[in-house]
Backbone as JSON, one array per atom type, in Angstrom:
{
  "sequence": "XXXXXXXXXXXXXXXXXXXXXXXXXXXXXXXXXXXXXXXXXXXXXXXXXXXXXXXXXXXXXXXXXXXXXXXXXXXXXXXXXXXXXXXXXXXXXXXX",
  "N": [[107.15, 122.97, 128.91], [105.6, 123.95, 126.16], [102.03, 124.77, 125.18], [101.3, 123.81, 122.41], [102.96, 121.46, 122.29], [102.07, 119.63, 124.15], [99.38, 119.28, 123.55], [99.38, 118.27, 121.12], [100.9, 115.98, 122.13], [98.39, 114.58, 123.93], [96.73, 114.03, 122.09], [94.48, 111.69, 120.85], [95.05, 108.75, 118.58], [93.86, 106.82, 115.37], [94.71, 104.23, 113.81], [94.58, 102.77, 111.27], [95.84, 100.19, 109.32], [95.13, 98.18, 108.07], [93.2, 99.5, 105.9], [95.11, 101.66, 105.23], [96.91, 99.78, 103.76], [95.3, 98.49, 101.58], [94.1, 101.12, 100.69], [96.72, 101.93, 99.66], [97.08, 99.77, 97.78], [94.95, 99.37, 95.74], [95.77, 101.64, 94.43], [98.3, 101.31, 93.83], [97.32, 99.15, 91.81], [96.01, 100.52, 89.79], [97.78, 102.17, 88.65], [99.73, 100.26, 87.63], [101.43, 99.34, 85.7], [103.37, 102.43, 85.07], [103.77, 102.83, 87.83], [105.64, 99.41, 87.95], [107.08, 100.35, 85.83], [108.79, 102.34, 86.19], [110.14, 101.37, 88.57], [112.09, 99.6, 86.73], [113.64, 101.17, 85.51], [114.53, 102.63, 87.33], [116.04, 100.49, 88.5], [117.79, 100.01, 86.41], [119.5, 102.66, 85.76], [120.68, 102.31, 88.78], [122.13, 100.0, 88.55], [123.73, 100.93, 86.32], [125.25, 103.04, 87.13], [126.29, 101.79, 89.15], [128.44, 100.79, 87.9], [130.31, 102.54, 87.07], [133.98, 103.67, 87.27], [135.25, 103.21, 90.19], [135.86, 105.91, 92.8], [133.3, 106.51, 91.86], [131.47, 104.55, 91.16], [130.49, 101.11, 92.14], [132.71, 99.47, 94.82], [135.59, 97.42, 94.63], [134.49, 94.96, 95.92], [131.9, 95.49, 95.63], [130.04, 97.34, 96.89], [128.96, 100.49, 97.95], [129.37, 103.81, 96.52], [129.79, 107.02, 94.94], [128.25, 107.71, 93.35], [125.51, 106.82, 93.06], [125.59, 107.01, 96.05], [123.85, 109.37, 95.68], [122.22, 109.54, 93.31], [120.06, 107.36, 94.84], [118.75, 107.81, 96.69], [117.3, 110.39, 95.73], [115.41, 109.29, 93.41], [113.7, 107.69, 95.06], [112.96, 109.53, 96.56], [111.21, 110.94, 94.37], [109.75, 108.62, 93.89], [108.16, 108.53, 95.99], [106.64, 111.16, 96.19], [105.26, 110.88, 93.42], [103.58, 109.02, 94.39], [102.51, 109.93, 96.36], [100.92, 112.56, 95.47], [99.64, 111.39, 93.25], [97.43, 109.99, 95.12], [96.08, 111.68, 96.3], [94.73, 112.85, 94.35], [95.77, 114.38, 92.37], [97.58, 115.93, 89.34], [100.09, 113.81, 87.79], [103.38, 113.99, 86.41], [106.41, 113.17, 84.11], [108.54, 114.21, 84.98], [108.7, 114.79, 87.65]],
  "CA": [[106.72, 122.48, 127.6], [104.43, 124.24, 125.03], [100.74, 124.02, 124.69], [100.74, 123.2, 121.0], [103.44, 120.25, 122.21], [100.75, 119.05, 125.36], [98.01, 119.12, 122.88], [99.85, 116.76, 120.52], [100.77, 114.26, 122.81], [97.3, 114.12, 125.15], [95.75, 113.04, 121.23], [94.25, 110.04, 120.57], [95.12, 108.76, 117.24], [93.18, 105.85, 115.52], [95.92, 103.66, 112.75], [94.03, 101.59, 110.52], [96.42, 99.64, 108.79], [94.27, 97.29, 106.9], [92.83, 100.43, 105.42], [96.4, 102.27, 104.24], [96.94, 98.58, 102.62], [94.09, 98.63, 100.9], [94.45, 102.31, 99.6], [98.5, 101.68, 98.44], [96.83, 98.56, 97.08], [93.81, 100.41, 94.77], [96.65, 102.8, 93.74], [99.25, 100.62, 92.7], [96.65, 98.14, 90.48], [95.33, 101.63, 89.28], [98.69, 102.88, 87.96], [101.01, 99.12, 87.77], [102.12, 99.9, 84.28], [103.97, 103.02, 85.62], [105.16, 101.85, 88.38], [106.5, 99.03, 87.54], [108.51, 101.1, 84.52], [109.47, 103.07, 87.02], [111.38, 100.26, 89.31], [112.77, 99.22, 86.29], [114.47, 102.38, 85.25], [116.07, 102.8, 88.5], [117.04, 99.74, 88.67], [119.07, 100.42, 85.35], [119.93, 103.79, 86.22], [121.64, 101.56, 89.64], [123.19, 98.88, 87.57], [124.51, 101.21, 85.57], [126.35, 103.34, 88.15], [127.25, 100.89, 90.09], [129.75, 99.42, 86.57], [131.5, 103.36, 86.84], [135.35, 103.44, 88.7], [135.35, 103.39, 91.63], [135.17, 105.87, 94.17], [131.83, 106.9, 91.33], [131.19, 103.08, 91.27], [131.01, 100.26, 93.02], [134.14, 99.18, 94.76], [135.77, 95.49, 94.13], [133.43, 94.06, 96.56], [130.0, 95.67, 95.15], [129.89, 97.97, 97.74], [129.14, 101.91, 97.81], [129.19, 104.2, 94.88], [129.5, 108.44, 95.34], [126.65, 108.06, 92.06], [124.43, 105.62, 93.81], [124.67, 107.13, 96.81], [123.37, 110.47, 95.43], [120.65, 109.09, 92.81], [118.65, 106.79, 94.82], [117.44, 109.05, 97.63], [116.64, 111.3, 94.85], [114.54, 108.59, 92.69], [112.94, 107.26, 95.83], [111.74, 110.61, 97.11], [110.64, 111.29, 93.52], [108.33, 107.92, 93.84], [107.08, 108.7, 96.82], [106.21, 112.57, 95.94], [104.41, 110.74, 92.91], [102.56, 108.35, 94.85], [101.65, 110.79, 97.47], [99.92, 113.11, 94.59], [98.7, 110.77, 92.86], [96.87, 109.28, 96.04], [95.72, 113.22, 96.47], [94.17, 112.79, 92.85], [96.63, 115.28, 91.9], [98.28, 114.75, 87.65], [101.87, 113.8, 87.56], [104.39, 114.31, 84.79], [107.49, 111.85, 84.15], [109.81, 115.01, 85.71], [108.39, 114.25, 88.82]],
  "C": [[105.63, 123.41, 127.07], [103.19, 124.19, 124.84], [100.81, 123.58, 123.74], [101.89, 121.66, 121.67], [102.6, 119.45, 123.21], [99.79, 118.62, 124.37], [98.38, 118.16, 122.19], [99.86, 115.84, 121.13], [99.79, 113.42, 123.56], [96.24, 113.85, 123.78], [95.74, 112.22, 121.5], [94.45, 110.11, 118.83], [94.28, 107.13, 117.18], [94.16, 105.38, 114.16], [94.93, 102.75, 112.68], [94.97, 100.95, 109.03], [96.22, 98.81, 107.97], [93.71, 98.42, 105.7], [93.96, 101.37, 104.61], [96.75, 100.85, 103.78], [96.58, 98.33, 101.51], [94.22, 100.13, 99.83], [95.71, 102.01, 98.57], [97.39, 100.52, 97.23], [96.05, 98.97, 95.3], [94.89, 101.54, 94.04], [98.05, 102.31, 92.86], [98.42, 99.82, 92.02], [96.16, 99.39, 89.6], [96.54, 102.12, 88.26], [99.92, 101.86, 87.86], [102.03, 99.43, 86.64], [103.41, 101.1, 84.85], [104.94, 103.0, 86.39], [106.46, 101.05, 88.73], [107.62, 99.13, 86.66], [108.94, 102.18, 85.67], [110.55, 102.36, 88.19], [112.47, 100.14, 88.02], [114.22, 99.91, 85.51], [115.05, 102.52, 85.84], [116.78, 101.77, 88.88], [118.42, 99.55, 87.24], [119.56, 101.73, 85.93], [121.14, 103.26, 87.73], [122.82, 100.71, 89.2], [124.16, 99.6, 86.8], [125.82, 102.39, 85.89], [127.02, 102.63, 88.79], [128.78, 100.4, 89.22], [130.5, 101.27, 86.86], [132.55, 102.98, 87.59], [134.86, 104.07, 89.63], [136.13, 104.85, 92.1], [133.37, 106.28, 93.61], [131.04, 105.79, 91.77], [130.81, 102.32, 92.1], [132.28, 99.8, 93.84], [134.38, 97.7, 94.23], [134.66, 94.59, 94.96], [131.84, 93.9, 96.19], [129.43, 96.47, 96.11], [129.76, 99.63, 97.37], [128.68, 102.63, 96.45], [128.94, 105.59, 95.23], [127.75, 108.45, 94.19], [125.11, 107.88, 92.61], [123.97, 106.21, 95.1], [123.82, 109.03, 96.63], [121.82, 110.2, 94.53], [119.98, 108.43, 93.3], [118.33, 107.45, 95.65], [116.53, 110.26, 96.75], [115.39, 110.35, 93.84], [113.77, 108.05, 93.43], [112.09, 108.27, 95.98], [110.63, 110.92, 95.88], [109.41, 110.54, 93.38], [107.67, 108.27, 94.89], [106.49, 110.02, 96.94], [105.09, 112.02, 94.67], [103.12, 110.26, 93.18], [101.77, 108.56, 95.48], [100.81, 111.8, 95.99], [98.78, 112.3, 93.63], [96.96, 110.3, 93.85], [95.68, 110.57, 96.43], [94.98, 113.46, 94.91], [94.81, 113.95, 91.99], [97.21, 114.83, 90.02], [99.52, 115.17, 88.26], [102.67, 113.97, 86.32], [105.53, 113.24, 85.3], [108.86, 113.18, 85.08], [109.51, 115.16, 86.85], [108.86, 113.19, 89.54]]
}
């Protein structure tokens, strides 16, 4: 094995979980407006792939979607690339 992989694992780490709560928390009341227009977009942007034919679509059951499954990993990572800069006091733009 590696020194740099020894050295990793013989850390100590200290997880304060009340504390990343607390931050998300201060960051979403800081920017809710946003946010929340930002759920609501992808959840149209979902709804509204999901209604193409099928194999784009949903199938008959409500299942799947080639659209769906391509835009939400992409609109997720996008919130969490915002939320992480933001959090970094970084500015964001809506093409983010």
């Amino acid at each position: 094995m590696s020194n740099s992989a020894q050295s990793i694992t013989d850390r100590t780490y200290n997880v304060k979980i009340g504390d990343y709560f607390s931050r998300g928390w201060d960051l979403f009341k800081q920017y809710a407006l946003p946010f929340i227009g930002f759920l609501l977009l992808a959840g149209l942007i979902s709804i509204a792939a999901s209604r193409l034919p099928a194999p784009l679509g949903a199938n008959a059951k409500g299942q799947g979607g080639l659209v769906n499954a391509v835009i939400s990993p992409v609109l997720t990572a996008g919130f969490y690339i915002v939320a992480f800069n933001l959090a970094k006091g970084q500015s964001v733009s809506f093409g983010d």
